[in-house]
Every structure is written in structure tokens, then in C-alpha cells.
N, C-alpha and C positions, 0 to 999 in steps of 0.2 A: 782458621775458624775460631772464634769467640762468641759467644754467648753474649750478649750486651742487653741489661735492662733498660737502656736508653730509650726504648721504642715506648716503651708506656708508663715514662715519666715524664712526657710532656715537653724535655727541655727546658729544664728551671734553671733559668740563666742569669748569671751575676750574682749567683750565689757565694762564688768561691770566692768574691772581694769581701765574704765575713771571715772572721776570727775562726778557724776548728779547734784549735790545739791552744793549750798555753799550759802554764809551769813551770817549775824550775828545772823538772825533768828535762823538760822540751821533747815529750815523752806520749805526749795525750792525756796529762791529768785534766779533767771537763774543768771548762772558766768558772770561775768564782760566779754564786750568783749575784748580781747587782741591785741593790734595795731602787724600789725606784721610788716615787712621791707618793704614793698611798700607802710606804711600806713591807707591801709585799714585797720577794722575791722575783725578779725579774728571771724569764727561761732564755737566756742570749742566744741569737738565730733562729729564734722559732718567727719571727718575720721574716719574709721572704725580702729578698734584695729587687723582686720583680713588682711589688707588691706598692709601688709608688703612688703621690697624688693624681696622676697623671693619667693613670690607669684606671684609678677605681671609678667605680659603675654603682656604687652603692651598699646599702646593709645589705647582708644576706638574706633569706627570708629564715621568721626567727622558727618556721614548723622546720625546714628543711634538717637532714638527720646528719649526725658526725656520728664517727667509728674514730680512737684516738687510742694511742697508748700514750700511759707515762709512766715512763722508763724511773725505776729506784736508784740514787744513788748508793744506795749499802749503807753502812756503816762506818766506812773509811775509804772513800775515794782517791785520798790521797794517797794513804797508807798502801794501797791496792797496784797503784801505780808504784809505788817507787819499791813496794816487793818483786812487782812481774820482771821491774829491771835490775832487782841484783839476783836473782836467780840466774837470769837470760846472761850475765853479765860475767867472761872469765875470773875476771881478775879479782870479781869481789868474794867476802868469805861466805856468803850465801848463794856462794855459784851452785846449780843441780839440788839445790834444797828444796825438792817439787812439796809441794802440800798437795791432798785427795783432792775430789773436786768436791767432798762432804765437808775436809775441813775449811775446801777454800771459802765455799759458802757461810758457814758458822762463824769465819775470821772477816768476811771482807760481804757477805750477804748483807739483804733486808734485815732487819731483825722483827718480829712477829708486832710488835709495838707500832713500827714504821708503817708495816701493811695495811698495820688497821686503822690507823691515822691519816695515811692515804684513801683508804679504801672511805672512812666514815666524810670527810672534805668533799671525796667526788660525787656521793650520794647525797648528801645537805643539799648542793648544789642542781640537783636534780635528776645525775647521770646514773645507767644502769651501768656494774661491772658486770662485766662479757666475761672474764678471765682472769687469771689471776697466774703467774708462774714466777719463778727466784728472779725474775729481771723485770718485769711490766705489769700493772694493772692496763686492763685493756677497758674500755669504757661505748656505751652509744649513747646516744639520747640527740634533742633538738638544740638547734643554735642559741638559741637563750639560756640555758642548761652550760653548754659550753663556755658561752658568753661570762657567765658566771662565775664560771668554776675558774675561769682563766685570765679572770679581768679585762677582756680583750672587747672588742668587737670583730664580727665576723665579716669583709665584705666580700663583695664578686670585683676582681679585677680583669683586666684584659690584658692578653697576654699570646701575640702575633691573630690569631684568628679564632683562638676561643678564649670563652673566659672561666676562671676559676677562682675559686673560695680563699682565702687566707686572711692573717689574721692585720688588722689596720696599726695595731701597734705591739708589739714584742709582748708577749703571755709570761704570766705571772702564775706564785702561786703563795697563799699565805705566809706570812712572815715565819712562822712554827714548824713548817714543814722544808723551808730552804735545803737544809740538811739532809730530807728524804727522798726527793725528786731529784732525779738529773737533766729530763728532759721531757719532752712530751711532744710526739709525730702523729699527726694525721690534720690536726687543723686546718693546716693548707693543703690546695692541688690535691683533694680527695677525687680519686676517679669513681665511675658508676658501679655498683654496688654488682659484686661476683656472684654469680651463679654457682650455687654450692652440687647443681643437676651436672654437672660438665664431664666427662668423659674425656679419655686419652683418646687422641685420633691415630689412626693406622699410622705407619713408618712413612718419611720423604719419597715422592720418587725417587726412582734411580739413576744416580750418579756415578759414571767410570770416566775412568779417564781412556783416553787413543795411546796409543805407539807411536812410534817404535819409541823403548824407551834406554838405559844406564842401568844395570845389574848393579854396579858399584859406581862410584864417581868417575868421569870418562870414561867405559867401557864403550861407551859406543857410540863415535863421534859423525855428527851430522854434516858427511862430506858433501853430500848434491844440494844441501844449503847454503845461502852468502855466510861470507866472515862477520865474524864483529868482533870488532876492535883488533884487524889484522890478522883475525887467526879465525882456524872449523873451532865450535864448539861441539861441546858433546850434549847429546839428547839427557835430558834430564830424567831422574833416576824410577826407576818404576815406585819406589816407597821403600825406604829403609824399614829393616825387622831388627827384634829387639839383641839380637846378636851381635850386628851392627853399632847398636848402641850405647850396648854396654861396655862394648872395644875400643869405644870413642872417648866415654866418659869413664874408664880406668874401676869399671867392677870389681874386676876379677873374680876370686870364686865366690865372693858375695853375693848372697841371693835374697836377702833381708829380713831373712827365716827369724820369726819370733817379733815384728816391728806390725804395727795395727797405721795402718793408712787409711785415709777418710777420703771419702771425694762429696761435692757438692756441686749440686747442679738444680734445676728447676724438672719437674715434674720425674719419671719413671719410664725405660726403653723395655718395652713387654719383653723383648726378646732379647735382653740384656748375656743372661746366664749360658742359652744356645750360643749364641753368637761369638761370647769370650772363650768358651771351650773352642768352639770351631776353628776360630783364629790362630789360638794358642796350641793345637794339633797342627796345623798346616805349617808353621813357620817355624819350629822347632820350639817354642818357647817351650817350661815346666807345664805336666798338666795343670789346671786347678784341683789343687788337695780337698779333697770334702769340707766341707764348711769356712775353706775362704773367702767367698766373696756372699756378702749380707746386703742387703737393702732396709733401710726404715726411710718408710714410707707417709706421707699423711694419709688420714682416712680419706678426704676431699681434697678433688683437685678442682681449682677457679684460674677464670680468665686463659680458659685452655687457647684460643683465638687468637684475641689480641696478643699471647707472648708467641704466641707461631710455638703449641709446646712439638710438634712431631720434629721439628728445627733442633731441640734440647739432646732428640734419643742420639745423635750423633755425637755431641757433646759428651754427652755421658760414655757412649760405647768408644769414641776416642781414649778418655781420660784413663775409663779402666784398664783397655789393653794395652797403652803405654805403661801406666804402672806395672803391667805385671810382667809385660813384656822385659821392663827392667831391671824388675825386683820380684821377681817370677814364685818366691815362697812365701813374701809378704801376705798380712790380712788384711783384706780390703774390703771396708764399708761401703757403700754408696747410701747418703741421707738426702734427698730430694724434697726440695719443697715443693709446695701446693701451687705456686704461681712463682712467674720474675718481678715479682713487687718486693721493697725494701722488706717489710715486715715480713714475708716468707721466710725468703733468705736468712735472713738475721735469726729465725728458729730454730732453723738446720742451723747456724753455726752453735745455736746454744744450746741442740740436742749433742751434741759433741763433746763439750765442755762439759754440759751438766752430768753426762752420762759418764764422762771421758771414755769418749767411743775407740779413740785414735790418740796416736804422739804426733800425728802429718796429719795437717789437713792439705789437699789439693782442690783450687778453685782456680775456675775456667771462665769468669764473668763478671762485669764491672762496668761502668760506667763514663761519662767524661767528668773531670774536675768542678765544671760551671754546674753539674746535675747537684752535686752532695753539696746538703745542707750541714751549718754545724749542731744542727738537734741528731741527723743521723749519723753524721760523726762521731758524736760521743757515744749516742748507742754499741757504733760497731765496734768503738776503740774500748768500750766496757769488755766486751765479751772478747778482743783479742786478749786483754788486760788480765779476766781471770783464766783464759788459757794458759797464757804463761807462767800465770803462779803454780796451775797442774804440768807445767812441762810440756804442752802441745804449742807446737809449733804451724802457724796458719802461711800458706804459700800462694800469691795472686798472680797472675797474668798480669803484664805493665799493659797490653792493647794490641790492637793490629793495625793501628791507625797511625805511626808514625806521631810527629806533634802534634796531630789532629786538624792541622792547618785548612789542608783539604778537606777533610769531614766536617767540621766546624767551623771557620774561617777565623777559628782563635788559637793560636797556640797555650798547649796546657796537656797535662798529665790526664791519665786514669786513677780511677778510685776504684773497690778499697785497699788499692797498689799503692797508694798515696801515703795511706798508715804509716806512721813510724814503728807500729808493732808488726807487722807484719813481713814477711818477705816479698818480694817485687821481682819478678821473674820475666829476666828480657828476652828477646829473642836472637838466634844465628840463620844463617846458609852454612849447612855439615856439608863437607866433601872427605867419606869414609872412601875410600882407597882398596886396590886388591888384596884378599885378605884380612878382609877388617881394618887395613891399618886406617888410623885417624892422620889424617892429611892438611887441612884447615878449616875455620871458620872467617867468617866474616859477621858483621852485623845484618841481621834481617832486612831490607829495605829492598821493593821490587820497581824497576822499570819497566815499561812491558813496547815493543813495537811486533805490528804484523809483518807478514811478506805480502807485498806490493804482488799485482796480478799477475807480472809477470815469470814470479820468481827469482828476479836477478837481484832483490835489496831488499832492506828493512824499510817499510816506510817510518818516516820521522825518526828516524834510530836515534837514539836508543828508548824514544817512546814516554808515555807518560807514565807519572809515579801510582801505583796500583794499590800495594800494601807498603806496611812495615811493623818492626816492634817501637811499640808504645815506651815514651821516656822523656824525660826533661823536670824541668823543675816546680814544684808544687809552688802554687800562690798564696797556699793556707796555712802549710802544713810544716812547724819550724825545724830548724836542722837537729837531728837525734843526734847524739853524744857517737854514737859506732860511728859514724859519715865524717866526723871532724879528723881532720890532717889525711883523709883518703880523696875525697869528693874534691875538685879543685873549684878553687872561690870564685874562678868565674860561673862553673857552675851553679855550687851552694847560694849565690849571689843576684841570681839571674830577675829573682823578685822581689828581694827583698836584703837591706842595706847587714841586715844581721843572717843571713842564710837560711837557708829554707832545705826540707829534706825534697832530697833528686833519684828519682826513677830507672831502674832500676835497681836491685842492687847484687842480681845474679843471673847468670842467661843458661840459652841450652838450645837446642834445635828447634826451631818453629819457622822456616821457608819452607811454604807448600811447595819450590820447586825441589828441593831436599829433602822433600817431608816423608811423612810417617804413612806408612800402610796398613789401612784397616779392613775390620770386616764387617758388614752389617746390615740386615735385613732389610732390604728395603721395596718398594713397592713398584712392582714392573708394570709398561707401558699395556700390558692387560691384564692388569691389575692382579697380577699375583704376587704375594710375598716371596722372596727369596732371599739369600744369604749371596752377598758378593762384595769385592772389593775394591779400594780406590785410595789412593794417595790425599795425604790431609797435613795442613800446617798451621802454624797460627802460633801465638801463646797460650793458645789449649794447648797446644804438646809441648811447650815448654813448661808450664809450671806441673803437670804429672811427672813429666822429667825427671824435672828437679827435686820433686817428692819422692819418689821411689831411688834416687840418687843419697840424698838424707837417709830412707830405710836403710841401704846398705851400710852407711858411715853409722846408724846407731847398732846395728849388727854389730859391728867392726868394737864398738866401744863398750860392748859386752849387755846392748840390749839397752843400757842407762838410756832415759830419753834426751835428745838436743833439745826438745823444747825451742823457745823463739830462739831462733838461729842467726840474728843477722850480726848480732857480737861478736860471734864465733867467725862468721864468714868474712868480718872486716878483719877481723884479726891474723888473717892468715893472709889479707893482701900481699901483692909484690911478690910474695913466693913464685914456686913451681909449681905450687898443689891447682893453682890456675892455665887453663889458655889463655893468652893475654889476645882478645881478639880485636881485631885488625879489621880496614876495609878494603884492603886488598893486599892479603896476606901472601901470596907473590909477589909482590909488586906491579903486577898490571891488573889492568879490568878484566872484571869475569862473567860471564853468562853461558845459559845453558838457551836448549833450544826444544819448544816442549809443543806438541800437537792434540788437540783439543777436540773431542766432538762436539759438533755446533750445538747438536741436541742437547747435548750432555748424558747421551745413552751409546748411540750407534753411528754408524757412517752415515745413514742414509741423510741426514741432514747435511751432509760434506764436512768437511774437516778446516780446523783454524788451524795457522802456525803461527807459531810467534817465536820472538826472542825475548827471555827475560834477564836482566841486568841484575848482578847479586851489587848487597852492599849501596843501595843508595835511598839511604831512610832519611825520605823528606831532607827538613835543617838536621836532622842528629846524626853525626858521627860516629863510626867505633876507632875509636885511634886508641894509638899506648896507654896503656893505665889506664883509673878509671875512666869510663864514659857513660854516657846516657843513651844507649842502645845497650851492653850490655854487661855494664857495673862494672863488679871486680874480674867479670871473663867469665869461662865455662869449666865446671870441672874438669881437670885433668888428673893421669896418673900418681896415684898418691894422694889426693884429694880426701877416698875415702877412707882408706886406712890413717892418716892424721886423725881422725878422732879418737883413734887409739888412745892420745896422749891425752886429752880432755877428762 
């Protein structure tokens, strides 16, 4: 399970053929702006690549209203970038040299001059400011307002079956302010206007999974089943606990005591706090120590519908009990936006930052590559930018969609897994062993086939491809400095003649048939609340994972924050501190055998079987060294005590 804001951005497609990234860094310093013929400042990608002759339908009407932000570049955007990466960066002499997030703002902020020079530009021009905070002036007013402030025209395009706003020729903004703007979002693809009345809806129905199930990896093999692939498998695992996990990815008695974890997600699971105590008594996990687990919350929540928010409390209640189940003394924030819209999200990360809430951020949600524009690119590659200069390290899910082939019919990565700032967190199939021992992985990718009526076969065996972890190579996004001499050039190369950065760049467990067992209130077939359990996977549970995997290793290194981590994580390639995962880390094919209530509650709807295939994600492979399912491998033994040495 992932979280994906895809469903209410429309599918802004052919975006990813713009520019995101550029500099010398190769880093995400935001493109130069480009003077065009009247002078002004050009905002590069704030036209849509969708936004064609072809398409358009006309002006817009000029009463019609915009809601916009435009994003400040600081006072040194470059500067800002190539601090975040000698900080992030071993070997340089400004490694671990965090600055506050008060001085990062005073060194690499707006300055009070900037504000007001923006601020006084967009009011001339006719717009009210909505807002004002250390990254955006927010702005409304009508299309000629806009029109103005941005040199642009507004039109209606078509765009598969509806149509929408954006702008006819790439937004500007006076030649005097180049230097103050980095970007500005909302022009285009404005959806209808949020209901600030909205309300959280009660919890999902309920969802369990059927038996018979695996205590541990093969415990208990489905003999009165057909074979596959010559041999019984075994019923797949009721839901690994965090004991399990910590046995797998090499704890030990680290428990990430004194390390502040963030998570982020879209809206707030009422029943958050009951339900991570209850979970964390039942499985043995630490209790929750008084005042670990915090929520900041928005006053309002919008568009609770269209993001499907009662969809999120799973989300949420996933991410948290993996964390803690990991890193069981850690402190854990949870910051929830108001909706799954770009500009939500992007608050919560820079309530983080601003605040520095956290040294781990943990996020469970993201997008496809064709969706991200490069106006919100640089937005988001800001706010990873001044994380890193404070030492906080941001962790994404790579997807659940394999190369997306099947979900989209294009091959391409997830965003904002895509970031060169960020970490990219792939997914496995765990097979934890009696005893906790860790046994193998593979890379995440499912096949799925039923049993035929009569019992005696798989139909179509081994069935069509259902999920996988998200990975492959970006079209936008150029190759970062950590990825060179690890990533193989056919990889890095895949789009681009000078290399491009490639997805993942660390993995962990996320097959729902290996997956994680949670707890969580949910709403029964007569309509009662209650507390119950069920098996969950995804690169939700891999990137909490892997955050709560970091607390321990910053425990280990006496509390110092890792901050953006992926320097550090290339650097210890090829080692032992890795799994090097495999696709069939046996040597043969592997599947388990898992039974499904139809209903998704009870018997009474009858029961599915199936067989599912580990290890076959779409085109992506996990073979030796890196790959694009799951980077440099999975932490192993030693993993987190190395950053002892750090």
C-alpha cells in the first residue's frame, strides 16, 4: 500500500520531457532564469508540456479566479545547494557541519527586502496576498490580475476528456526580481475550489486477511495444494512483527533512543494513539514512553473525498507502527497535511524544516514521473535543499507499480523518489526464518495465478504481474555525484546520453505476501468501530523501515544527525554492511500460497486461493550489485553500527 496523489492531479502528462534539475552540482540547483524578449525573467516549466496549439479552446475568462504561489528563491540558491551537499558529503571538510534551521534561514532565506518587493509586484498587478511564510507568497485574484503579474496569458486547454486552465506561453516575472522568485504553482491544472467545512470520515471498512497462514517463512507448507515450480510451497506468513525485523535488518540492542522521526502523510487517523499502544502491547514491541508519539495537525482539512482521506488513516497507522516497531524508543512526529494536493504536502515537509521537527523524515506517497512539473520540482528540491543544511535527512517510497508500464503504459520512475536529494527506498520479499534468523530477500515484484475449479492447477501459472517496487531511470533528473562509479551506465544511461539519476537507492521489506502486520480500527460490516488486524506491504513499509533503521545507526553514532544520507549510503557500497539482493536468492523460483476472503472480511463470501510468484517486477530486475529494484541491497548485520565511524 502507497498513498499516491495521482488521483487528483489530473495526469499531467509529458511533463517529465521538461528540464527539472540542472547545475554543476547536478544536484537540483533551480535553472537559471532565462530573459525572454520583453526582458522579464522567464519561470522555465511553469508551461505545461500538455498545454499545446492543438489543444487550446481559448482565453480563459478573464473574472475567473487563481489561487498561486510563488515560491522565493532566497538569497543564495546556489549557495544553498552546494552547502546541503558538502555537509551530506563524507569526504568533504564540511561534512556534519549542520546549521539551525534559524541560521539556515538567515544564510540561505528571503531576506525582508525580497518579501517586500515581491509582495509590492504582485499587488501593482492587482493580486490579493493570502500568505505569506519563509518559502512562498500565496496569492488570489482574477485572470487578468494574473495575466499580468506574469506576463502570460491564461487559456482552457483539452486535456483527454476535460479541459483546464494553464498558461499559453511560459510566465515571467520582472526583470528586478529574477533573483527573488524561484518559481510560481498554481497557474495551471487549478482544480475546484476546497471546502474548508470538510470533516475526517470514519475509518475503511474492514479488512483481514483468511488462513491458514506461516508463523515464520515456511512454517507451514501448503501440502493439499498443486506445486509450483516443482515443488509445495508454503502458505504465506501471517505478518511479520517488529522482532522479526529487527533480526533481519541487524538492530541489535539499538532502539533509537534520543533520534526524533517525522512521518508524513495526508490528513489525521482519529484513532492513531489507541491503536499504536494496542499493537505495540500485543507483539511485544517497547511500550510508548509518554510523550513520543506527537501529531501537528492543520486547523482545516479539504478535499477530504476526492483524496479518499479514510484511505490515508492506514497509511499513517502503517508507517507509525513500523517505525516504532523498529526503533521502538525513537520520537515520533506525525505532520499531516490538509489534502493530497502538491501544496499541502509541501507544508508538512516545510513544517519539519522550519521547525526542525525531526533528523528522519519518513514518507509514504508520491506520484508518477509524467505528473511532476519542473515549477514543483524546484519547490520540493528547495525544502529537501534547506533540510540538508539542518542535517535532516528526507526518505521516499520508489512506488508499488514496478516501471509503471502496466499502470501507465509508459515506462518511468516515481517522484519525489526521483530527487537527487532525497533518499529512494526500494522494495523486497523478507523470508525471516525459525528464530528470527534472516534467510533471504529478493526484489519485490508479484505474480499472482488462482486455482482452477477443480483444484488440481494454477490457472495460467504463474499468472499476471499484480504489483512491484517502483524503480528505473529518471528522464529529468540528472545523475547526482554519490550514483557515479556505483549505478551501471547502462542503467545511468537509460535516457539520457550523459546519465540520469536511477531509483532506488536503498530497499527493505515491502511484499504484502512478506509483509508487515498491523493494527487498526476499523469500521465493521455493522458498522461498529473496532481494533483488528491484517497483513500490509508496499513501499509504505519499506521507507518507515528504513527510517527507523537510520534512527538506530544515528543512536550508534552518538545521536550526531546523518542528515541526507545517500553519500554515506553509496559509500559503503560492495561492502557486507549490505544484502546484496538477488531474484532468486536460492537459485530457483519462489512463491508462497495465500488465501484471500472474497469479501475481504469473512468466509461467507467464499474464499480465493492463489499462488503468488516472489521476484518478478515487471522489466526491473534485482541481480548482483546495484539494481533498480533495490539499489545498493537491504541493510544487513553491521549496517548500523558503521556509523560508528562517521
Amino acid at each position: 500500500m502507497r498513498s499516491n496523489r495521482a488521483t487528483v492531479r489530473a495526469g499531467v502528462s509529458m511533463a517529465a520531457t521538461l528540464p527539472m534539475l540542472a547545475g554543476a552540482l547536478a544536484l537540483g540547483i533551480p535553472a537559471a532564469h532565462a530573459a525572454d524578449h520583453s526582458g522579464r525573467g522567464a519561470l522555465a516549466g511553469t508551461k505545461p508540456a500538455w498545454a499545446t496549439a492543438k489543444a487550446d479552446k481559448g482565453a480563459t475568462s478573464n473574472g475567473a479566479q487563481v489561487n498561486a504561489r510563488v515560491y522565493l528563491a532566497g538569497r543564495d540558491a546556489a549557495g544553498l545547494a552546494a552547502y546541503a551537499k558538502a555537509v551530506a558529503d563524507p569526504s568533504s571538510p564540511m561534512y556534519g557541519k549542520y546549521l539551525s534551521a534559524k541560521q539556515t534561514q538567515a544564510r540561505f532565506g528571503a531576506t525582508k527586502a525580497q518579501v517586500a518587493a515581491v509582495k509590492s509586484w504582485l499587488k501593482s498587478a492587482g493580486l490579493k496576498v493570502t500568505s505569506v511564510t519563509p518559502h512562498y507568497i500565496a496569492v488570489s485574484g482574477d485572470v487578468a490580475a494574473a495575466e499580468k503579474a506574469f506576463g502570460t496569458q491564461l487559456h482552457d486547454f483539452a486535456k483527454g476528456s476535460r479541459t483546464y486552465r494553464a498558461p499559453a506561453r511560459t510566465a515571467s516575472v520582472p526583470e528586478g526580481l529574477k533573483g527573488s522568485v524561484l518559481t510560481v504553482t498554481g497557474l495551471d491544472n487549478a482544480p475546484h475550489k476546497a471546502n474548508h467545512k470538510d470533516q475526517l470520515p470514519p475509518p475503511d471498512a474492514v479488512f483481514k486477511n483468511a488462513g491458514p497462514f506461516s508463523s515464520y517463512y515456511g512454517s507451514n507448507t501448503a501440502s493439499t495444494l498443486p506445486s509450483a515450480y516443482g515443488q509445495k510451497i508454503p502458505y504465506a506468513v501471517q505478518g511479520y512483527t517488529g522482532k522479526q525485523l529487527r533480526a533481519a535488518y541487524g538492530a541489535g540492542t539499538y532502539t533509537g533512543e534520543g533520534v526524533r522521526i517525522a512521518i508524513t502523510d495526508a490528513y489525521a487517523s482519529p484513532t492513531i494513539a489507541l491503536d499504536a499502544a494496542n499493537y505495540a502491547k500485543k507483539h511485544g514491541d517497547a511500550a510508548w514512553k509518554t510523550g513520543r508519539l506527537h501529531q501537528v495537525l492543520p486547523k482545516n482539512y479539504t478535499k477530504t473525498k476526492e483524496c479518499g482521506a479514510a484511505g490515508w488513516y492506514g497509511e499513517e497507522t502503517l508507517d507509525v507502527e513500523a517505525v516504532h516497531a523498529v526503533a521502538p524508543n525513537a520520537d515520533v512526529t506525525y505532520v499531516g497535511a490538509s489534502s493530497c494536493y502538491d501544496d499541502d504536502l509541501l507544508d508538512s515537509l516545510s513544517k519539519i524544516v522550519d521547525n526542525h521537527l525531526a533528523d528522519i523524515v519518513s514518507n509514504s506517497w508520491g506520484d508518477i514521473e509524467a505528473n511532476q512539473t519542473p515549477d514543483l520540482a524546484a519547490a520540493y528540491d528547495q525544502v529537501f535543499q534547506f533540510g540538508a543544511v539542518e542535517g535532516i535527512g528526507f526518505y521516499f517510497s520508489s512506488g508499488d507499480n514496478g516501471d509503471e508500464v502496466a499502470n501507465t503504459g509508459t515506462k518511468q520512475v516515481d517522484t519525489p523518489a526521483n530527487s537527487a536529494w532525497v533518499t529512494a527506498v526500494g522494495g523486497t520479499s523478507l523470508a525471516v526464518g525459525k528464530g528470527d534468523k534472516y534467510l533471504w530477500e529478493t526484489g519485490w515484484g508479484t505474480d499472482k495465478a488462482t486455482l482452477s475449479a477443480d483444484g488440481k492447477s494454477w490457472t495460467d501459472f504463474p499468472g499476471a504481474y499484480t504489483s512491484g517496487a517502483g524503480g528505473g531511470t529518471s528522464r529529468t533528473v540528472p545523475q547526482p555525484y554519490y550514483q557515479k562509479g556505483v549505478v551501471p551506465k547502462a542503467l545511468a544511461t537509460a535516457n539520457n546520453a550523459e546519465g540520469n539519476r536511477v531509483v532506488p537507492d536503498i530497499a527493505a521489506i515491502a511484499d504484502p505476501n512478506t509483509g508487515f502486520l498491523v493494527g487498526q480500527t476499523q469500521t465493521f460490516p455493522d458498522g461498529s468501530q473496532q481494533y483488528s488486524e491484517y497483513r500490509i506491504g508496499g513501499t509504505s513499509l519499506a521507507a518507515p523501515v528504513i527510517a527507523a533503521v537510520q534512527a538506530l545507526a544515528q543512536e550508534a553514532r552518538g545521536g550526531k544527525a546523518i542528515g541526507f544520507a545517500n553519500p554515506t549510503i553509496y559509500s559503503k557500497y560492495g561492502s557486507k554492511l549490505y544484502h546484496d539482493v538477488v531474484d532468486q536468492p536460492t537459485g530457483k523460483e519462489l512463491a508462497v500460497a495465500r488465501v484471500d476472503y472474497v469479501n475481504g472480511f469473512d468466509a461467507t463470501g467464499g474464499l480465493s486461493v492463489s499462488v503468488r510468484s516472489l521476484g518478478k517486477d515487471s522489466s526491473l530486475k534485482a541481480v548482483k550489485g546495484y539494481d533498480d529494484v533495490t539499489g545498493v541491497g537491504s541493510p544487513a548485520n553491521g549496517y548500523v553500527t558503521s556509523y560508528r565511524r562517521h
